[in-house]
C-alpha positions as CSV (number, residue, x, y, z in Angstrom):
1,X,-14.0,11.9,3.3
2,X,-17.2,12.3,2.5
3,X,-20.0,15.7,3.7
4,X,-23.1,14.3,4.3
5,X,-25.9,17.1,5.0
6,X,-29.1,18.1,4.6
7,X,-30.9,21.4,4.0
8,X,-33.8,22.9,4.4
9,X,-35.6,26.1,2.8
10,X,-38.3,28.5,2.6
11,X,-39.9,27.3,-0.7
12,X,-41.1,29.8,-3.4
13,X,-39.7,30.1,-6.8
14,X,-36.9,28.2,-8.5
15,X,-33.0,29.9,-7.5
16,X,-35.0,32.2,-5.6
17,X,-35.8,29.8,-2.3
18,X,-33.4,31.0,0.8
19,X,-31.7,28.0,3.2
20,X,-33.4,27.8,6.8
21,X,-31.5,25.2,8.3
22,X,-28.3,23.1,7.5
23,X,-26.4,20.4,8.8
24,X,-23.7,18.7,7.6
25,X,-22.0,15.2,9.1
26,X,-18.4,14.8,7.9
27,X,-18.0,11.2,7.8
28,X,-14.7,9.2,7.1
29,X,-16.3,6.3,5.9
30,X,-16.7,4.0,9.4
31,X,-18.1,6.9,11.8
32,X,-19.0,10.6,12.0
33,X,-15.6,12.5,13.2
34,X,-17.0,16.2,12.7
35,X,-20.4,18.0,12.6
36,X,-22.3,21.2,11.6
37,X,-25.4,21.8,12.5
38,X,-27.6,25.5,12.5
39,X,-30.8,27.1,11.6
40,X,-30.4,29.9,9.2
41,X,-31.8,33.6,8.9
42,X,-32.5,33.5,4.6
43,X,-33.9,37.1,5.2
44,X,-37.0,35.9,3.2
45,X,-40.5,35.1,4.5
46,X,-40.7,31.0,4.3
47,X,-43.7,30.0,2.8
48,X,-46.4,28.5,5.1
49,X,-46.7,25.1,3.7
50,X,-42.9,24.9,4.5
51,X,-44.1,25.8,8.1
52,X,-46.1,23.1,8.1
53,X,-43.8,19.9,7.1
54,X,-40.8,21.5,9.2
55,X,-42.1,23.5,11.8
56,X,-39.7,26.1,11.1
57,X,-41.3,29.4,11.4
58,X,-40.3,32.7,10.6
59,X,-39.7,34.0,14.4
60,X,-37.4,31.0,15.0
61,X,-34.6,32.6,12.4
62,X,-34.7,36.6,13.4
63,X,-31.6,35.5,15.5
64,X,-30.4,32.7,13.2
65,X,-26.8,33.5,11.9
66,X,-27.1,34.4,8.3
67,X,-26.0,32.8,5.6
68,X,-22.7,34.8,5.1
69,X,-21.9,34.1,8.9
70,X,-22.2,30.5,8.2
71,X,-20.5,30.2,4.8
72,X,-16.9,29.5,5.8
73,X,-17.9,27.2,8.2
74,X,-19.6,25.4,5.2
75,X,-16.6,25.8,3.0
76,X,-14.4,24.1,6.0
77,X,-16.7,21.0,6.4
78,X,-17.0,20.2,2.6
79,X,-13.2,21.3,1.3
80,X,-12.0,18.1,-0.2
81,X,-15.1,15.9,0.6
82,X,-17.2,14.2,-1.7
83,X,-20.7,16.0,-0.9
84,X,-23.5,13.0,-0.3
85,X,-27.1,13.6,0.4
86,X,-30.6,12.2,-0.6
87,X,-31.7,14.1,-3.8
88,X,-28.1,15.5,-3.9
89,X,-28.8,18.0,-7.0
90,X,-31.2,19.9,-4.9
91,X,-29.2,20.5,-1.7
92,X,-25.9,21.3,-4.0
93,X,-28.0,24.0,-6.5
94,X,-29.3,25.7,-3.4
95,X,-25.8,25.6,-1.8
96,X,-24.0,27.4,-5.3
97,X,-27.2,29.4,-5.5
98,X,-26.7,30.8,-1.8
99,X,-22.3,31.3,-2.1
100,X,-23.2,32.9,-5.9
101,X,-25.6,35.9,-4.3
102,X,-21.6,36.2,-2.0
103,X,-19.9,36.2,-4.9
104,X,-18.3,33.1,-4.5
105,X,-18.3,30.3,-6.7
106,X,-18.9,26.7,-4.9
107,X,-17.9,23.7,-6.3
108,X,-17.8,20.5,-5.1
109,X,-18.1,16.6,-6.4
110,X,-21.7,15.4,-5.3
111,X,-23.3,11.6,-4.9
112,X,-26.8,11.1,-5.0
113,X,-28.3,8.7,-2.4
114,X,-31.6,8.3,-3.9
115,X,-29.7,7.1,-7.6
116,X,-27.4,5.1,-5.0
117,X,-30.2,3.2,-3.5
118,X,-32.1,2.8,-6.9
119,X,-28.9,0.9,-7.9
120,X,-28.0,-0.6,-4.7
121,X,-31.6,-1.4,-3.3
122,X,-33.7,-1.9,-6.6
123,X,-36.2,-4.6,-5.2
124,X,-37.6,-1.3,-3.4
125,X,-40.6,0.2,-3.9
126,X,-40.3,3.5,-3.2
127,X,-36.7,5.5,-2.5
128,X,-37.7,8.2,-0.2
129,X,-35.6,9.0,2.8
130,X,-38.5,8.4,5.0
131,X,-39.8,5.2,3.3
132,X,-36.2,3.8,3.0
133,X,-35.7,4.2,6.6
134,X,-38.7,2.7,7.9
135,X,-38.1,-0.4,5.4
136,X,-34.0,-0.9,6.9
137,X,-35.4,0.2,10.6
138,X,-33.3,3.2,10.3
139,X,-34.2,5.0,13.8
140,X,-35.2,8.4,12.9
141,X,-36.1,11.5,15.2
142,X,-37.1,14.8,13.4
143,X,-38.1,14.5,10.1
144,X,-38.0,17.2,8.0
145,X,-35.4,18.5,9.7
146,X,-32.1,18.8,8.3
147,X,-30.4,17.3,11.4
148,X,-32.1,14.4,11.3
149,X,-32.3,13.6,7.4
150,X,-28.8,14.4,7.1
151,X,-28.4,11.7,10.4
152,X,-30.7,9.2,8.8
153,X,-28.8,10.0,5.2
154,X,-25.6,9.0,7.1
155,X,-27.3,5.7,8.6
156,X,-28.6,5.1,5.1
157,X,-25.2,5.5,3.3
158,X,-23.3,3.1,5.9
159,X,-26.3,0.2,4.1
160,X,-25.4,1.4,1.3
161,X,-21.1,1.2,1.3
162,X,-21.8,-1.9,2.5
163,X,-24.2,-3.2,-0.6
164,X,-21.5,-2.3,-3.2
165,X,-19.6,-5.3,-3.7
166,X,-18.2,-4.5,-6.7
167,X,-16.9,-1.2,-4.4
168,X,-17.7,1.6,-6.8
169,X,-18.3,4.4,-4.2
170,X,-14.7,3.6,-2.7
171,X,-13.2,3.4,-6.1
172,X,-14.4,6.8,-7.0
173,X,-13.7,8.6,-4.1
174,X,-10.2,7.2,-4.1
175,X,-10.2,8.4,-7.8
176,X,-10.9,11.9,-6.2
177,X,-7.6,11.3,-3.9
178,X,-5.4,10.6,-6.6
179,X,-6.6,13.8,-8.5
180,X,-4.9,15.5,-5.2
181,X,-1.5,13.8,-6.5
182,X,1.4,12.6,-4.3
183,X,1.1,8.8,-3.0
184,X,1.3,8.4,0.8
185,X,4.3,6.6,2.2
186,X,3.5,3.0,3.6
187,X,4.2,3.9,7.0
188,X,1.3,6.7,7.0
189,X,-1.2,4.0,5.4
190,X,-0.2,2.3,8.1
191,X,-0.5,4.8,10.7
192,X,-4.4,5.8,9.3
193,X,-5.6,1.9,9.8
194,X,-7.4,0.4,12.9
195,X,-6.3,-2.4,14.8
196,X,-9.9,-4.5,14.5
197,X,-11.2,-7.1,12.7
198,X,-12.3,-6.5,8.9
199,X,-11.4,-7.0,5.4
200,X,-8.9,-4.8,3.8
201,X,-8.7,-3.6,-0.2
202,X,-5.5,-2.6,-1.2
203,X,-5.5,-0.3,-4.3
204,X,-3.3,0.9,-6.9
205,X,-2.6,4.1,-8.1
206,X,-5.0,3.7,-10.9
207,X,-8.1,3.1,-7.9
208,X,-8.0,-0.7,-9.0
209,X,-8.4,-3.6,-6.8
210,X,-5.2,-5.7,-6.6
211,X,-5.7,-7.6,-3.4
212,X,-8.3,-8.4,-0.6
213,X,-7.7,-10.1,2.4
214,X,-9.4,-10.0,6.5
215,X,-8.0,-10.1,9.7
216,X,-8.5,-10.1,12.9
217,X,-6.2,-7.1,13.4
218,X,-6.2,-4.8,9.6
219,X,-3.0,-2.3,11.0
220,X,-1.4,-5.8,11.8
221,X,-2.1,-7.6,9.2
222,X,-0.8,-4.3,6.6
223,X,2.0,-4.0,8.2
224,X,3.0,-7.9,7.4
225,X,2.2,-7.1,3.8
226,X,4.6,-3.8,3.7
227,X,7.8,-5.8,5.7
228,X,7.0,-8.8,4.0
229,X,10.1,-10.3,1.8
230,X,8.2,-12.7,-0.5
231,X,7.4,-12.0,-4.4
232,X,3.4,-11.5,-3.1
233,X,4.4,-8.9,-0.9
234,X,7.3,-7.1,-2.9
235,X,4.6,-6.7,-5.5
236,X,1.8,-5.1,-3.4
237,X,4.6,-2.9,-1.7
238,X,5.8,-1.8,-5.2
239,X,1.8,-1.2,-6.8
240,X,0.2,-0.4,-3.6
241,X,-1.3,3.6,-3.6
242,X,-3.7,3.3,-0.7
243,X,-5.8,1.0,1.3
244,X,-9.2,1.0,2.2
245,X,-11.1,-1.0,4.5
246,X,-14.5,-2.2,6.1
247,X,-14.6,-3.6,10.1
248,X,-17.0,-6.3,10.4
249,X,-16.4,-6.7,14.4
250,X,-17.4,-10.5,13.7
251,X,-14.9,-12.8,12.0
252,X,-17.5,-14.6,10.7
253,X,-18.6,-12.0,8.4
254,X,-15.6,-10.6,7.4
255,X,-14.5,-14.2,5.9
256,X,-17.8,-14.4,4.3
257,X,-16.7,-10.7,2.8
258,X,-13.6,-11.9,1.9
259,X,-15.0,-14.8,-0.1
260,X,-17.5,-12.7,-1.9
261,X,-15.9,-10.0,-2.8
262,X,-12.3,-11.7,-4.0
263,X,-14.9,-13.9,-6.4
264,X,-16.5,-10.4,-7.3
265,X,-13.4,-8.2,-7.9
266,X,-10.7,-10.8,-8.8
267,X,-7.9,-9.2,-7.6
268,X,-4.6,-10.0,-9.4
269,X,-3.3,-10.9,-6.4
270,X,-5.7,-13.1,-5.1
271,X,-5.7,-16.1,-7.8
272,X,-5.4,-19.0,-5.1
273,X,-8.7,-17.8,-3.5
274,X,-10.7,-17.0,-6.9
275,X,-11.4,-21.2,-6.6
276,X,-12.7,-23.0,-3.7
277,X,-9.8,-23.4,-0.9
278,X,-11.8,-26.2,0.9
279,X,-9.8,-28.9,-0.9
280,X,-10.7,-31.5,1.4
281,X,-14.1,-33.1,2.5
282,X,-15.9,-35.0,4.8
283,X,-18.1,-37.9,3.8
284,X,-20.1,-40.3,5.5
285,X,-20.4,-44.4,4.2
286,X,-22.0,-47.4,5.6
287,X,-19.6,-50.5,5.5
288,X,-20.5,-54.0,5.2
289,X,-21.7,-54.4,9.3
290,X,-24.1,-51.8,8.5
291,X,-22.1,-48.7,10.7
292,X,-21.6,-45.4,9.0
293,X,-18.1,-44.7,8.7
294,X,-16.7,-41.0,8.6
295,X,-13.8,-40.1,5.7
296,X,-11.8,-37.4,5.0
297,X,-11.3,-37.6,1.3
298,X,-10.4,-35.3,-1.1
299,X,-13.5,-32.9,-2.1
300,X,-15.5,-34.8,-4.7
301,X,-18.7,-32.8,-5.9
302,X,-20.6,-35.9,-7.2
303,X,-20.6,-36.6,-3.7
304,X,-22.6,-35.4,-0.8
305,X,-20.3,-33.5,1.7
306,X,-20.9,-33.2,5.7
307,X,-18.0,-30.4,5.9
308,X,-15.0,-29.8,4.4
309,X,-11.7,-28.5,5.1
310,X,-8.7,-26.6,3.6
311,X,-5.9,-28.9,5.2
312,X,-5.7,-32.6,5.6
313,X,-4.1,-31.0,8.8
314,X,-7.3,-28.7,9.9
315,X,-9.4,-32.1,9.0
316,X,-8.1,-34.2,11.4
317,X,-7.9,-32.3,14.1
318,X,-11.7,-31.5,13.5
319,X,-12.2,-35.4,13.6
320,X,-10.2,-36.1,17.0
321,X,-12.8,-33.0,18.4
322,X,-15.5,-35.1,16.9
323,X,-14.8,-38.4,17.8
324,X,-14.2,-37.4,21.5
325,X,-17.5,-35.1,21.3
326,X,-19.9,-37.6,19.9
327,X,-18.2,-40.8,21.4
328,X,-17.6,-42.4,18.2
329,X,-14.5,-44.8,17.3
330,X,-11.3,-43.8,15.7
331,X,-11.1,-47.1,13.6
332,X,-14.8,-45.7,12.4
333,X,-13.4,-42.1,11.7
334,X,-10.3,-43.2,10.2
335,X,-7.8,-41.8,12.6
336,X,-6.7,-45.1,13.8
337,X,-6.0,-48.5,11.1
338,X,-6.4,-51.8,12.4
339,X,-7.7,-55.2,11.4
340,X,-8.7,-55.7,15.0
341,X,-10.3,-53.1,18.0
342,X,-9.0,-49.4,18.1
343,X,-6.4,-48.5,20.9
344,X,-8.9,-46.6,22.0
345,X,-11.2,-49.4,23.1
346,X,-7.9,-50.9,24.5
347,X,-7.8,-47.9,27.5
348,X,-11.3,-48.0,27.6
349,X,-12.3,-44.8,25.7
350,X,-14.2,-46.5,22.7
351,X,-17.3,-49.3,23.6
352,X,-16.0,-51.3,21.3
353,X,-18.0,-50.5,18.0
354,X,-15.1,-51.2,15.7
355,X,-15.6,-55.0,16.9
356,X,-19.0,-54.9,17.2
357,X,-19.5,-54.5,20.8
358,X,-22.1,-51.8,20.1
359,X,-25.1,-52.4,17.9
360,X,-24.6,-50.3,14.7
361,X,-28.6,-48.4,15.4
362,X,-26.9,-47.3,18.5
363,X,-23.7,-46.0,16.9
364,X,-24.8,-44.7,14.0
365,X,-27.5,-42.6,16.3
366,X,-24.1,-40.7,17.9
367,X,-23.0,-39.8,14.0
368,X,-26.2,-38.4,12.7
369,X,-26.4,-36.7,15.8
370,X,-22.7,-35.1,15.0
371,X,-24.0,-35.1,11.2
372,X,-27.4,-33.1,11.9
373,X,-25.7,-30.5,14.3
374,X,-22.9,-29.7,11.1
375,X,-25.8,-29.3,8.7
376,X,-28.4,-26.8,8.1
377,X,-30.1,-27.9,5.3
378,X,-33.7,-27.1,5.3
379,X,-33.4,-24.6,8.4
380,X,-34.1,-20.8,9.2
381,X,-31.8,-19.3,11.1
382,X,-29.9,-16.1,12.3
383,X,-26.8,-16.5,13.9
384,X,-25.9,-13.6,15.9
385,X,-22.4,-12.0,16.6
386,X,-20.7,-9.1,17.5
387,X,-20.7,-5.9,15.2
388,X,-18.8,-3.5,14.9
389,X,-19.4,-1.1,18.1
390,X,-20.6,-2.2,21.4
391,X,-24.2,-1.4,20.7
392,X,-24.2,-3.0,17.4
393,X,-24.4,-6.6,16.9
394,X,-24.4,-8.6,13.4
395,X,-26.6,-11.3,11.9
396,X,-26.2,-14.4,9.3
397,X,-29.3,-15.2,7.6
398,X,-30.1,-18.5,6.3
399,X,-33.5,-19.6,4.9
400,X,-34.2,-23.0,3.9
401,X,-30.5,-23.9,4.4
402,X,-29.7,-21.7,2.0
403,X,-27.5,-18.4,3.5
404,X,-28.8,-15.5,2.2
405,X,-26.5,-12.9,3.5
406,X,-25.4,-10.7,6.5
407,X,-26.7,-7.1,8.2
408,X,-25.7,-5.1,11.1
409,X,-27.8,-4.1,13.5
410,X,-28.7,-1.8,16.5
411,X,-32.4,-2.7,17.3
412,X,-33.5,-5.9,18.2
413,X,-36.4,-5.2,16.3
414,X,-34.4,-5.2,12.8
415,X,-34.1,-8.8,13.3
416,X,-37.1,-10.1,14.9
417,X,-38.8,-8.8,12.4
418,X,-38.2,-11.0,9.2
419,X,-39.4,-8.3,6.3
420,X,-36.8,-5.8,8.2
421,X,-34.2,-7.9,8.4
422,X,-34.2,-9.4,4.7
423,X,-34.8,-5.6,3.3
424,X,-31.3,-4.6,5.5
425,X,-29.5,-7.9,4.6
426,X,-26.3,-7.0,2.4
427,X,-27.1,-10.3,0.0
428,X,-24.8,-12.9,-1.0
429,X,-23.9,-16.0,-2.7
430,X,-24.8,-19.0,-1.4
431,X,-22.3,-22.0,-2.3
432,X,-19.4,-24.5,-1.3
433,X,-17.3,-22.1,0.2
434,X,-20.0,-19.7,2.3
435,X,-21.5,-22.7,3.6
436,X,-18.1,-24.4,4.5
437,X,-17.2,-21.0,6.2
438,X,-20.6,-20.8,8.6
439,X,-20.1,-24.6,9.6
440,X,-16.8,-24.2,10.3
441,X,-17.8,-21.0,12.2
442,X,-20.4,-23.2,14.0
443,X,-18.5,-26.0,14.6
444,X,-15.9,-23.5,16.4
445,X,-18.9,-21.8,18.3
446,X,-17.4,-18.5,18.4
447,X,-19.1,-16.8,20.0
448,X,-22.1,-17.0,18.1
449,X,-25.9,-16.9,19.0
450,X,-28.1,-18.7,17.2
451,X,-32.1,-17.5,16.7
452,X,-34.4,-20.5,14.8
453,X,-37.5,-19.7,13.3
């Protein structure tokens, strides 16, 4: 669990400034499930250039609780979380500063979003709450007030989780769990996971990655893994300390997560999927009579692919779709061998191309047609899905046919604007498996949207 707050104080001397407002956002990770917000009487004057960029003023706090009247609710919001906030060393001197005048000696683990962001958003230029925000499209109502920088601080921090790939923040916090001691029982990992779509990282009791996978349903999809009987599952059941997890709301994206992050991490129990599992590939060849003929071969990288596949199963079905969709012949596709016509001409499905009842410039027009929908080489594009909440959606960018990564957003603006959207973009890899993944994704047409530009 994680504290992330924000406070703000009446200037003047160093250990000697007095806290004016504070609010805190306890946040689990995915969402905000408590809050603390309240101006503060520090029973100092605030100095008046602290007026001015706050708009605090000294009659707003004669009422204010004090700080003593606020401490325990302090103590209750932060006890066991890791404290987050933007220039976290000031906000957590000020906080021991305040609890040491009561006597009491506050400690807590702290993480920095400004050093967060220099690591995790270096191309940058400057790292200040209200420059970041502006660049990612962060809505943000009262600046300079600790309500809405903490708010904005949580906003920012979601970006952030989502940038570490490597999963550093997770891995420390969870390093901050096993400090506590006693490993949960499966049944209450269980219990704490939602039934969405998302990838999943299940941990061992040393904080290490030993497996990543995605589904549609995570609690589901767990619970296979802890009643499963083969060796796999037996050995993430005996190593497993807790799990931790990211929704994605779009399947798209969390199987482009999935493919990242197990070539990233390399899980030990993920060795299958550390190489490409699109073993089989579609290619396309002109025969002698001049028509291009579609083959599903076995993935050859000397050769130019269409699409590929990770069954011979998966492929064919995809080539009955495709042959139906486009009107092509199944003696052309190879689904159907014959020396003479296709059965399908027989019934009267096929114009008769495999005999050369159809002039090859009109048949091969039908495959590139098929063959320029399944590529996007040279083309900008978003495709848009659902995200994770109702009002969130999420966005694929690809940029000169080359995908560039994936973002969530809440404001149509973050994407129709192009500087925006690449700034928020969580940034990935672009190769044989992430490409296969979107143009199987688009071949599907789950519900996606796509934007060209």
């Amino acid at each position: 669990m994680y504290a992330i707050l924000d406070i703000e104080t009446t200037g003047g001397q160093f250990n000697e400034e007095g806290i004016t407002e504070i609010a805190i956002y306890k946040f689990d990770g995915h969402e905000i499930v408590d809050q603390f917000i309240s101006l503060v009487n520090p029973e100092i004057p605030i100095q008046p250039f602290v007026v001015k960029l706050t708009g605090i003023n000294n009659a707003m706090l004669q009422s204010a609780p004090k700080f003593f009247e606020v401490a325990k609710r302090i103590i209750e919001m932060t006890k066991d979380c890791i404290v987050v906030a933007h220039n976290a060393s000031f906000d957590y001197r000020i906080l021991r500063t305040e609890f040491r005048r009561l006597g009491y000696d506050f400690e807590a683990q702290t993480l920095c979003t400004v050093e967060l962001s220099k690591k995790l958003l270096p191309e940058q230029p400057s790292h200040s709450l209200g420059k970041l925000v502006r660049a990612l499209g962060i809505p943000m109502a009262d600046r300079h007030r600790a309500s809405g920088d903490a708010l904005a601080t949580v906003k920012l921090f979601k970006i952030l989780l989502e940038k570490d790939l490597e999963k550093e923040i997770v891995k420390d916090f969870i390093k901050l769990e096993i400090e506590k001691g006693i490993a949960p029982k499966l049944l209450d990992i269980v219990a704490k996971l939602p039934a969405k779509t998302g990838v999943y990282y299940i941990h061992n009791e040393k904080g290490n990655l030993v497996y990543i996978g995605k589904s549609r349903n995570i609690k589901k999809r767990i619970n296979q893994h802890f009643t499963g009987t083969s060796t796999k599952c037996k050995k993430i059941q005996a190593e497993v300390f807790t799990v931790t997890y990211d929704e994605t709301g779009s399947e798209l994206i969390a199987l482009l997560k999935e493919s990242e992050e197990i070539k990233i991490n390399k899980p030990i129990y993920n060795r299958a999927q550390r190489k490409s599992i699109f073993q089989l590939a579609l290619y396309a060849e002109k025969d002698k009579n001049g028509y291009i003929n579609l083959k599903l071969q076995k993935a050859d990288g000397r050769k130019k692919e269409i699409t590929s596949f990770t069954s011979l199963q998966e492929g064919k079905n995809a080539l009955f779709r495709i042959t139906s969709h486009y009107n092509l012949c199944q003696k052309l596709t190879g689904l159907y061998h014959t020396k003479t016509n296709c059965f399908q001409y027989s019934i009267k499905e096929c114009d008769g191309a495999c005999i050369g009842m159809v002039s090859p410039e009109e048949y091969n027009a039908r495959v590139l047609s098929f063959i320029e929908k399944n590529s996007f080489e040279n083309q900008n594009m978003v495709l848009i899905d659902k995200g994770r909440t109702i009002s969130e959606r999420s966005a694929v960018l690809i940029e000169n046919g080359i995908y560039k990564g994936y973002a969530f957003y809440d404001l149509n603006y973050q994407i129709n604007n192009i500087e925006i959207l690449r700034n928020i973009i969580i940034p990935m890899q672009n190769n044989r498996d992430t490409k296969n993944i979107i143009q199987g994704h688009i071949r599907k047409n789950k519900t996606l949207k796509t934007l060209k530009f």
